[in-house]
C-alpha positions as CSV (number, residue, x, y, z in Angstrom):
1,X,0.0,0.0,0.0
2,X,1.1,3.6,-0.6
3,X,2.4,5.5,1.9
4,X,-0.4,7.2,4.5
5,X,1.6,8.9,7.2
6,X,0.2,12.5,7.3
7,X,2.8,15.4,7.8
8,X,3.0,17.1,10.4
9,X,2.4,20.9,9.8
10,X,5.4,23.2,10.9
11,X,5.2,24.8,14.3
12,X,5.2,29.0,15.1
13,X,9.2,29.0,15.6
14,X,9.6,27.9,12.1
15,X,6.7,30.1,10.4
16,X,8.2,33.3,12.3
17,X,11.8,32.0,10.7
18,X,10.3,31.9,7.4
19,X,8.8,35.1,7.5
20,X,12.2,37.0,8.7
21,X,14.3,35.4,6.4
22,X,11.9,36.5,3.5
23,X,11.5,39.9,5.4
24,X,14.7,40.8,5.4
25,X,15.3,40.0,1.7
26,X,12.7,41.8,0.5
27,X,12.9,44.7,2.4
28,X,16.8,44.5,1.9
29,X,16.4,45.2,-1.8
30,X,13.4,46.9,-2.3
31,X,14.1,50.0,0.2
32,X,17.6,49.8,-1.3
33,X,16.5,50.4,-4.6
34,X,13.8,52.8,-3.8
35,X,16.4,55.2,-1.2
36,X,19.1,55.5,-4.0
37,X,16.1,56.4,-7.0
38,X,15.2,58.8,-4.4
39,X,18.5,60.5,-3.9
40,X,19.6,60.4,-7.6
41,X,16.4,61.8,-8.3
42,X,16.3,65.2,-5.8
43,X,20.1,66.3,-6.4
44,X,18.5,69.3,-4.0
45,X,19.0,66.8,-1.0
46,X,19.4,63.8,-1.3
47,X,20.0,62.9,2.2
48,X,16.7,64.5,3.6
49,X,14.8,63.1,0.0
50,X,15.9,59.2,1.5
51,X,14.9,59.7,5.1
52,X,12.0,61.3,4.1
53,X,11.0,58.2,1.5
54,X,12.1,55.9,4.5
55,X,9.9,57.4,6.7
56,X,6.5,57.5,4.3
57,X,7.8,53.7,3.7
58,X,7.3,52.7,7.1
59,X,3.9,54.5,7.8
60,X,2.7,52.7,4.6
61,X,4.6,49.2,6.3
62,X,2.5,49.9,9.4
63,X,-0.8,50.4,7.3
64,X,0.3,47.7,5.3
65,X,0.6,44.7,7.6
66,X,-2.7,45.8,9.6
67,X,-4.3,44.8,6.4
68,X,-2.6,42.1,5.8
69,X,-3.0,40.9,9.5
70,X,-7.2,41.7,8.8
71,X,-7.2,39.4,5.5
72,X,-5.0,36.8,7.9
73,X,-7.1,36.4,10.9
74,X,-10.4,34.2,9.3
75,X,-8.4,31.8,7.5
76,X,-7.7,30.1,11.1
77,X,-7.8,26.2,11.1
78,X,-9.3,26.2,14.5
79,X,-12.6,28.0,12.8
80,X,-12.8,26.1,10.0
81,X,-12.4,22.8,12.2
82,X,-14.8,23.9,14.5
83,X,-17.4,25.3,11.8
84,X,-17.0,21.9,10.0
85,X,-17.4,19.5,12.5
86,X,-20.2,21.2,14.8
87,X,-23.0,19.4,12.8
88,X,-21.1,16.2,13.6
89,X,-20.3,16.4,17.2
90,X,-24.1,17.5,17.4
91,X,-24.9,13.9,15.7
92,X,-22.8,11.7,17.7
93,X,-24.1,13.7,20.7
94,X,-27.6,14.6,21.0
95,X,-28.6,17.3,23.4
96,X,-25.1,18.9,24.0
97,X,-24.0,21.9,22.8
98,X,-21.1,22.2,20.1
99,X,-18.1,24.0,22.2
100,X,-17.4,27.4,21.3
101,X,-15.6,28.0,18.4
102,X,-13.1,30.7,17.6
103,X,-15.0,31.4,14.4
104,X,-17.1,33.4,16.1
105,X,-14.6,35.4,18.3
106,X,-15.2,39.2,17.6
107,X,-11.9,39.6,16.0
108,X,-12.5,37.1,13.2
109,X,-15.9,38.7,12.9
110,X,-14.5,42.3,12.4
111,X,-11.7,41.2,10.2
112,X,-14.5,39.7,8.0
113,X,-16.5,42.9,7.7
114,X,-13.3,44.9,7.4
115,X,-12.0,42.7,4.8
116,X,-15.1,42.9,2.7
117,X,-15.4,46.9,3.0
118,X,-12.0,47.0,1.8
119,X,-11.9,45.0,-1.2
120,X,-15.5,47.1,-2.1
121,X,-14.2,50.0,-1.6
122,X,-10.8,49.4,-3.2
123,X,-12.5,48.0,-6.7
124,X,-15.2,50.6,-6.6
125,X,-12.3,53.8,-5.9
126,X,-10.1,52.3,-8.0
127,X,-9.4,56.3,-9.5
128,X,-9.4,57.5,-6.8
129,X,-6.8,55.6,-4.8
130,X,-4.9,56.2,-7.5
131,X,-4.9,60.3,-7.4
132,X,-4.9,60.3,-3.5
133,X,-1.3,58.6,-3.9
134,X,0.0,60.8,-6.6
135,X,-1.7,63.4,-4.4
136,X,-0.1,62.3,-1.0
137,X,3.8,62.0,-3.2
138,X,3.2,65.6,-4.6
139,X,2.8,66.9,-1.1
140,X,5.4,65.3,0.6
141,X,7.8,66.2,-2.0
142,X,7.0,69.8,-1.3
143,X,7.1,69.8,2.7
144,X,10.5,68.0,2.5
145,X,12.2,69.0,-0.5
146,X,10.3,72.5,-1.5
147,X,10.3,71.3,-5.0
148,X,7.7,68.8,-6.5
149,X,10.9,66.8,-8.1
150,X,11.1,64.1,-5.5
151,X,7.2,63.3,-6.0
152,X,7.5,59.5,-8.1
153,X,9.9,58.3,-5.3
154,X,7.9,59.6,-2.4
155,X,4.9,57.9,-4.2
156,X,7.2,54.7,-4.8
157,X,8.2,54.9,-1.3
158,X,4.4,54.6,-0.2
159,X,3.1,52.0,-3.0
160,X,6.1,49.5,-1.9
161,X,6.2,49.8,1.9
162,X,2.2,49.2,1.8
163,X,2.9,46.0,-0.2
164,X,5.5,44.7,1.9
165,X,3.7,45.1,4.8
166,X,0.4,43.6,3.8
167,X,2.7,40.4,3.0
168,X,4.6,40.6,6.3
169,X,1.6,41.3,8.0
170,X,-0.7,38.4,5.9
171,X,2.3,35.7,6.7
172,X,3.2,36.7,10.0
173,X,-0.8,36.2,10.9
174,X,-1.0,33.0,8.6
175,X,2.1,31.0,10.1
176,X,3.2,32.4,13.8
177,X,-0.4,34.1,15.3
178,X,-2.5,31.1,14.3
179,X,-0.7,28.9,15.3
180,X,-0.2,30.5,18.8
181,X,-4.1,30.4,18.7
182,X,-4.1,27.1,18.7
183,X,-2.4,26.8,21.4
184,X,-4.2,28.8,23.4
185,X,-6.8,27.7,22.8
186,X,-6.1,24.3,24.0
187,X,-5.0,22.1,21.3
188,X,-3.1,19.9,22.8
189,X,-1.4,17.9,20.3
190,X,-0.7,14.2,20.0
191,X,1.9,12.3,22.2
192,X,4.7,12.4,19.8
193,X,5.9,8.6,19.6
194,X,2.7,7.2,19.8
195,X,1.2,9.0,17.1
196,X,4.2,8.0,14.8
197,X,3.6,4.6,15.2
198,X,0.5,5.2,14.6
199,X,1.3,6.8,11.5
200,X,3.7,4.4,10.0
201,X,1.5,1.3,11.0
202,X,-1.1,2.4,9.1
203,X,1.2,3.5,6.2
204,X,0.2,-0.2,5.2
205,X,-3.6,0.3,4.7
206,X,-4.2,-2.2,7.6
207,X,-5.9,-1.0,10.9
208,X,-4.8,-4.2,12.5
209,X,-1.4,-3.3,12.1
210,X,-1.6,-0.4,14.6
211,X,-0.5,-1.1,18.1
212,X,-3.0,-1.2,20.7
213,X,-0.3,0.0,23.7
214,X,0.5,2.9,20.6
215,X,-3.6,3.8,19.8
216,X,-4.8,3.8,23.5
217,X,-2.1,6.9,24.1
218,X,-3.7,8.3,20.9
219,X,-7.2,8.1,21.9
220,X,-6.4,9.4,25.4
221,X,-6.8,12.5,24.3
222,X,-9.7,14.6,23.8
223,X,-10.5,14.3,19.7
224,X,-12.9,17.8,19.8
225,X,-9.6,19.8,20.9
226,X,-7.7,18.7,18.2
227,X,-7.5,20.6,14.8
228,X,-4.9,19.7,12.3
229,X,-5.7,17.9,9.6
230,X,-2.6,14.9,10.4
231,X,-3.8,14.8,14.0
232,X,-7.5,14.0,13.9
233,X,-6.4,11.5,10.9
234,X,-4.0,10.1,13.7
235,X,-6.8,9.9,16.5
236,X,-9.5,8.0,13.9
237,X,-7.5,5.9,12.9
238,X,-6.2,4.7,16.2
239,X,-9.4,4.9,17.6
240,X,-11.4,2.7,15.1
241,X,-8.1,0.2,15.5
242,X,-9.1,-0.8,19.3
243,X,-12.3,-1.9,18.4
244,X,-13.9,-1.9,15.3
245,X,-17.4,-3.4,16.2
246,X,-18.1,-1.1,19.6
247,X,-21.1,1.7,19.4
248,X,-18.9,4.1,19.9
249,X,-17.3,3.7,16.3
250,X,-18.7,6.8,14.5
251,X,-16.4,9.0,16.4
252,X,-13.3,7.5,14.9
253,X,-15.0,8.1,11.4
254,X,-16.4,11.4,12.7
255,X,-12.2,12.8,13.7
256,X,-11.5,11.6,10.0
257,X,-14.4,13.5,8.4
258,X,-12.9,16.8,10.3
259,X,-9.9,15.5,9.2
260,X,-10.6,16.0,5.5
261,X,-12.9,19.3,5.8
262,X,-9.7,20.9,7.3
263,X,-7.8,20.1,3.8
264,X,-10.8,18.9,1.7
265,X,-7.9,18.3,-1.3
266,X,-5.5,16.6,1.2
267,X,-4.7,13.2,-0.5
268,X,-3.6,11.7,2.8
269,X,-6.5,12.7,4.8
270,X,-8.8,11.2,1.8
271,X,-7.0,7.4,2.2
272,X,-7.2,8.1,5.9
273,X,-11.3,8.6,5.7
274,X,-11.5,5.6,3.2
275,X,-9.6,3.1,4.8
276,X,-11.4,4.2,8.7
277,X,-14.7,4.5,7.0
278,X,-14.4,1.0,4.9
279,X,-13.6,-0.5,7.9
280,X,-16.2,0.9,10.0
281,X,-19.4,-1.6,10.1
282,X,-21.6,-2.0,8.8
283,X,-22.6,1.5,6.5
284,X,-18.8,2.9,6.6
285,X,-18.8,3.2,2.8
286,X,-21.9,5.6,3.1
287,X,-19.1,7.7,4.6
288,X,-16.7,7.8,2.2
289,X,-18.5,7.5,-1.1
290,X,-19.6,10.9,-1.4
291,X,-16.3,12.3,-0.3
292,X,-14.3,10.3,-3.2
293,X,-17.0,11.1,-5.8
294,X,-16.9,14.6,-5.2
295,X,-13.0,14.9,-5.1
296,X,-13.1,13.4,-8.3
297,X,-15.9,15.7,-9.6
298,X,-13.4,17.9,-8.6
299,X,-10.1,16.0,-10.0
300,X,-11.0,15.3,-13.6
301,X,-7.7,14.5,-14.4
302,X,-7.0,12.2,-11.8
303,X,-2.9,11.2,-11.3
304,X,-1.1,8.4,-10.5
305,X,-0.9,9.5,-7.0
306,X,-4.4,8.9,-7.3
307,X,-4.8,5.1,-7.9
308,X,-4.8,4.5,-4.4
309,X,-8.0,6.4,-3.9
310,X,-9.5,5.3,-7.2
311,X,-8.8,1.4,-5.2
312,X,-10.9,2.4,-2.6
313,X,-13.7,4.0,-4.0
314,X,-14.1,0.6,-6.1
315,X,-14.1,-0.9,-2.7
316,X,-16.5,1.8,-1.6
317,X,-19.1,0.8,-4.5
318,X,-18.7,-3.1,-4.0
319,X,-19.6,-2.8,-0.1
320,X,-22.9,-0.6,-1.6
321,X,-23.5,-3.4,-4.5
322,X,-23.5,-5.8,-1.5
323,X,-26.0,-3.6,0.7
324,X,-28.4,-3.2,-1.7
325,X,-29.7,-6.1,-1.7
326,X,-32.7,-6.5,-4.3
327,X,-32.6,-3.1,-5.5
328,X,-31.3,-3.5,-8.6
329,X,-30.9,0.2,-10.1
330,X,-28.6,0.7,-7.3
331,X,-26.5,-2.4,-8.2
332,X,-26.0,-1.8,-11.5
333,X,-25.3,1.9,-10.8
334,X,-22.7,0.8,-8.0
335,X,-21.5,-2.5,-10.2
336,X,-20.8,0.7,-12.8
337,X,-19.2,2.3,-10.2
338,X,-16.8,-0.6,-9.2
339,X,-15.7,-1.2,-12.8
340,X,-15.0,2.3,-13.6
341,X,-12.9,2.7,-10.3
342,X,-10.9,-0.5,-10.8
343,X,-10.4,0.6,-14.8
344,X,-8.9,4.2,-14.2
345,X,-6.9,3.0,-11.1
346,X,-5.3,-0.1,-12.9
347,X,-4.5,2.5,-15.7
348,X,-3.1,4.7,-13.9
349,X,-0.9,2.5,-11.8
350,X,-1.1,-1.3,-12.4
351,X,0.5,-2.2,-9.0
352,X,-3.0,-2.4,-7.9
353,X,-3.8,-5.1,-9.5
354,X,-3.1,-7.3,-6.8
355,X,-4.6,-5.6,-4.2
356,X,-8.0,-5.5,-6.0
357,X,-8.1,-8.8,-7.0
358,X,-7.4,-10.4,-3.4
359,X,-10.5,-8.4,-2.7
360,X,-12.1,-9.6,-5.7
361,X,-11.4,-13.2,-4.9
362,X,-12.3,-12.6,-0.8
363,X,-8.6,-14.4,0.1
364,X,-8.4,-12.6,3.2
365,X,-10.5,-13.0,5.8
366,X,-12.9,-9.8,6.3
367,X,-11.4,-8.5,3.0
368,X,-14.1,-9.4,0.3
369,X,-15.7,-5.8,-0.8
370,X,-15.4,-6.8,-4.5
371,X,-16.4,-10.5,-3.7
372,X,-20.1,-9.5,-4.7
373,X,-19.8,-7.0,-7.4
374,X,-17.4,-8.8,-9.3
375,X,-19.0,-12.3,-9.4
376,X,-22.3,-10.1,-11.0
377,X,-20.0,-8.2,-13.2
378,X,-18.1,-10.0,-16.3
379,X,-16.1,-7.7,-17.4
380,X,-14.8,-6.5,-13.8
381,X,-13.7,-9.9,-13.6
382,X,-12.1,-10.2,-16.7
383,X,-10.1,-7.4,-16.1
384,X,-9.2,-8.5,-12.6
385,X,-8.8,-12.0,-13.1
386,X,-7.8,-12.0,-17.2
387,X,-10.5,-13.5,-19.8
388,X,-9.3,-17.2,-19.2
389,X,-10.1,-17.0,-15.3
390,X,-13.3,-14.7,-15.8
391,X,-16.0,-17.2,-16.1
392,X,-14.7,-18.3,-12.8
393,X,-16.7,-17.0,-9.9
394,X,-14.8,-15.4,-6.4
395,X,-16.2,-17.2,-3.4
396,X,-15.6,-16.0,-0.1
């Protein structure tokens, strides 16, 4: 199986690194530029024309990163957690109330309207913004130069240290202040060792691979304060590998639905919904299905990095053929379903032959999703088990 170990994402020390080394480059050569244009461009003074361009470059910084700190602020990864999962913590819990979420915090709420007035504005006056800067260059050229000859790099000075600090300010928000949210607000992370083996036991697509000792440190901490993508994909996964069958199973496949609304597009927390949900009895595939067919509505050129998830939604589709029982428009719909999956993912990457076959032919035990689907489909089983073999039905 492919590889299934999220990553982990990187921690305030390194964002704030990130964001001073890029800092510091930019400003570097921008402001260097911009102070000698400004002195070759006065002659009158070009002394007072650079501190004077430094100065309007570091109001405009200021104003600058407050924007940029403004758009920063609602795209926080508690919120969207939070926001995502309240209507399932609701479900698994009838009665209680969803705990506060961050998304409605005043700040976030302000920054919202803020945001929105801005960009309004900003389209709407495009003209105008555009004359108040000339305007604003014009006069500061004449209260520090007395002449009107330093106005372009005065304006420069402004347009530049604005830009530079909405992207300071936007990063600085996005990768340190978030992320000291978090902690703040109680996430309180996974025990580190445990969660990698975790991780790299279930890199093999097998839950029963996880160690217990390993997935009971996991679980031991509370799943609704968690809100990174790779730790609530850790939690469900260890969770539904203790004990598939007990009634408190939905909350294993509930930490991996959060999981993927945190990074809907996340590849990793896709296989880490499909392989919790198939597992899950006995409707886990009513999980997972719709997440893997909209992905793919969304994916219509699917990769090879892909096949993986293209091999589960086949499995997804057989476990449906199977619950359907008599209803036979939804077994030819989900025997369609099967064949498709298993054609795109075998052309993408025919490693996965095996794999789908051992499911088609139900060799091991509690592995048989294709069992059904592929002794009512022909051509599914000529593909999986060659045209010799095909009019040979699995049995479990």
């Amino acid at each position: 199986m492919g590889n299934n170990a999220p990553t982990r994402h990187g921690k305030a020390g390194e964002g704030l690194e990130r964001v001073t080394r890029v800092a510091v480059v930019v400003a570097a050569c921008g402001l260097a530029a911009l102070l000698a244009y400004g002195a070759w461009a006065t002659r009158l003074g070009p002394v007072q024309a650079a501190l004077g361009a430094g100065v309007l470059a570091l109001g405009a910084v200021a104003a600058g990163a407050l924007l940029g700190f403004l758009f920063g602020v609602p795209v926080n990864a508690v919120a969207v957690a939070q926001a995502s999962s309240a209507g399932a913590q609701a479900a698994a819990a009838p009665g209680t109330a969803p705990k506060p979420s961050r998304g409605a915090n005043q700040l976030v709420q302000i920054s919202e309207w803020l945001t929105r007035i801005i960009i309004g504005a900003t389209v709407t006056q495009l003209g105008e913004v555009r004359d108040q800067l000339q305007g604003l260059g014009w006069r500061a050229s004449l209260q520090l130069l007395g002449t009107d000859r330093g106005e372009i790099a005065f304006t420069a000075a402004v347009v530049f240290g604005a830009i530079f600090g909405f992207f300071v300010g936007h990063l600085s928000t996005r990768l340190i202040l978030n992320v000291l949210f978090d902690e703040a607000d109680g996430d309180p992370g996974l025990p580190r060792e445990a969660a990698a083996a975790v991780q790299a036991s279930a890199a093999d697509g097998k839950l029963t691979s996880i160690s217990p000792t390993a997935a009971r440190s996991v679980v031991a901490v509370d799943e609704r304060k968690l809100t990174r993508s790779d730790d609530l994909q850790t939690w469900g996964l260890a969770w539904l590998s203790l004990d598939r069958d007990r009634p408190g199973v939905t909350r294993g496949v509930d930490a991996l639905e959060r999981a993927v609304a945190v990074s809907p597009n996340d590849r990793a927390a896709l296989r880490s919904l499909a392989l919790g949900a198939l597992y899950a009895p006995p409707d886990g595939y009513t999980r997972v299905l719709p997440e893997l067919e909209s992905y793919f509505a969304r994916t219509p050129t699917p990769t090879r990095e892909d096949a993986q998830l293209l091999a589960y939604l086949a499995c997804a589709h057989g476990q449906a053929f199977t619950a359907a029982g008599d209803d036979t428009a939804r077994r030819e719909r989900h025997s369609r379903g099967a064949l498709a999956a298993v054609q795109q993912a075998l052309t993408l990457d025919p490693s996965w032959r095996s794999f789908l076959e051992s499911l088609a032919r139900g060799t091991t035990p509690g592995e048989d999703d294709l069992v059904d689907v592929t002794a009512h489909n022909p051509e599914l089983r000529a593909l999986l088990f060659g045209a010799a073999d095909a009019d040979k039905k699995p049995s479990k």
